[in-house]
Steps between C-alpha positions, in 0.01 A plus 500: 500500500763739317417841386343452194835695316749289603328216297490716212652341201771777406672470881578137396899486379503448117140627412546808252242673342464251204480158757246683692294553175510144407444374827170680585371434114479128632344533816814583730441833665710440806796296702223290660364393139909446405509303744183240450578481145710242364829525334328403118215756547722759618786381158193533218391887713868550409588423189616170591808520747454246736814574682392860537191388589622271776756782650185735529278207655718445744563891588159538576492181740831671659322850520180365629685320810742799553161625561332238716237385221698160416721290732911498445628240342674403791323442809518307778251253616380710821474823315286296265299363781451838662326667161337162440307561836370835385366351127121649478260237440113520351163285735362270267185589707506172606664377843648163417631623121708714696621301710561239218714852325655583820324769592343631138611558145861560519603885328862462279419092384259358243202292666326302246177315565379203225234239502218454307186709402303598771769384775533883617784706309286737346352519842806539683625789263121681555572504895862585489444827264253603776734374847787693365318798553436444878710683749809352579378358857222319341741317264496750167755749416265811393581428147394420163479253285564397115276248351635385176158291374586232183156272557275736552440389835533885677180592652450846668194393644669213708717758633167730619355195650848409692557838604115538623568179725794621637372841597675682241419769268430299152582872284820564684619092462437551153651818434876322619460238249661531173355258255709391185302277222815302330316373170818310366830394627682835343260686652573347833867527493460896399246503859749402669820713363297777573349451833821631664372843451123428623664336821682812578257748395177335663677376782425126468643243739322172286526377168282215369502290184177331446634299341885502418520155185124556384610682190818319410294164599231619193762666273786228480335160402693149404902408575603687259431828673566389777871655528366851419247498762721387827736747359210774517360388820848493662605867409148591639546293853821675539354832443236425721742428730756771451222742571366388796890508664561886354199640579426279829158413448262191513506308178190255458414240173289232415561216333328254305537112551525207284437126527795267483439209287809279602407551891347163638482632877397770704380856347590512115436895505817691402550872510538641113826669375722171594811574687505877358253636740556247790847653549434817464219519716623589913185337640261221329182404624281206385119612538207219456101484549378311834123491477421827609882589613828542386848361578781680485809311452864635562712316222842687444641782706815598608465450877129409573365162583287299230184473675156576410221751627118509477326799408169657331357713269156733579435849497822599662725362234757204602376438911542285765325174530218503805609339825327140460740468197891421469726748443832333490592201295815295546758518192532173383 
């Protein structure tokens, strides 16, 4: 990581005095902030001037790979490859989840998990707040983690009782977790424009959104809002998304499902958020109750297979299954 002056604002090209003022009385206190915000959030800081705000955007994307932080715009496919190999990745605590993620919880991409209640995504975001904290040879990254609760569904005692089964120190796991109560989708969107300085300052590698449409799901109700809310939920997804490339961390929500009336065949559950949040989203996965399991299905990604996993939940969080059950299930 840069020293943290060279990502002061003022050492950006065309940030006086005045433009620094504005910028840090909205939330932007550095390039890395510039950078994850987009061009209409950075206009209004500014009075505005969205070509201003574009030229400044895109200096702090220039700065930050002049400085290694953010690829070049040109690149070729080996070079890509090379730094691709090196991408940090978070144990799901579970064996065959990994494997279904490719080794973890990828750092720099947005993993979302949906299905319905009681299929595992709280449960998955519980485990991965306390795996990111392992040492890197156990599958953490000595990190923290941000959990940005909107259902209420945060419990610090589920953390204790994961951390006791793993041999961890419960006070220590919960000291590196940040919790963030969103109680509206405002108040969610202002989380997350500010969690640029909690991920530098508390030195978090994993951000989770328990979960990411709740809010805007309750808020926006009947066709006619219907506009207004994708157009709220994109901006967010983006963000979401912008942030976890700048800063290079693991970005983790959960998403609610709905029933598809017109669908005669096969699984009528559908993710929430429509198209918005399926293409923003780097990694999808489908999760659904088996009796006393859980399947873990691999349904868009850029490069890995569509296939499903078993797993379970107990005392350790998300776990693998016991050796007289299957672990692998074909993809069809």
């Amino acid at each position: 990581m840069a020293a943290q002056e060279e990502l002061e604002l003022d050492t950006l090209e065309g940030v006086g005095p005045v433009t620094k003022q504005k910028l840090e009385e909205s939330g932007i206190y550095t390039i890395m902030d510039l950078a994850a915000r987009g061009v209409g959030e950075v206009a209004e800081a500014i009075n505005g001037d969205s070509a201003k705000a574009t030229e400044l955007i895109n200096k702090a994307r220039a700065k930050l790979s002049e400085l290694g932080i953010l690829s070049k715009d040109f690149v070729s496919a080996k070079e890509l490859f090379k730094k691709r190999q090196s991408i940090e990745r978070i144990t799901t605590g579970a064996k065959s989840l990994d494997d279904l993620l490719g080794g973890g919880v990828e750092t720099g991409a947005v993993t979302e998990f949906y299905g319905e209640f009681g299929s595992g995504k709280s449960q998955v975001c519980h485990t991965l707040s306390v795996t990111v904290q392992l040492p890197k040879d156990q599958g953490g990254l000595e990190a923290g983690a941000i959990y940005v609760d909107t259902e209420g569904t945060f419990r610090p005692e589920r953390i204790a009782e994961i951390s006791e089964a793993r041999g961890l120190d419960p006070a220590k796991i919960l000291d590196n977790i940040i919790v963030a109560k969103a109680y509206n989708s405002a108040h969610q969107e202002l989380i997350i424009r500010e969690v640029g300085r909690q991920i530098e300052s508390s030195k978090v590698k994993l951000v989770i959104v328990d979960s990411a449409v709740a809010h805007y799901r309750a808020e926006f109700l009947g066709r006619g809002t219907l506009a207004e809310r994708q157009q709220r939920l994109n901006r967010f997804m983006h963000q979401i998304l912008r942030i976890a490339e700048v800063y290079g961390i693991a970005m983790v929500v959960t998403n609610q499902v709905q029933s598809s009336p017109d669908f005669f065949f096969g699984d009528p559950t559908r993710a929430t958020g429509g198209h918005v949040v399926a293409h923003t989203s780097t990694y999808r996965i489908y999760l659904r109750k088996a009796a006393k399991s859980r399947i873990a299905r691999m349904v868009d990604s850029p490069y890995h297979p569509e296939r499903e996993v078993v797993f379970v939940i107990d005392n350790k969080g998300v776990d693998d299954p016991s050796e007289d059950m299957p672990k692998r299930r074909g993809g069809s």
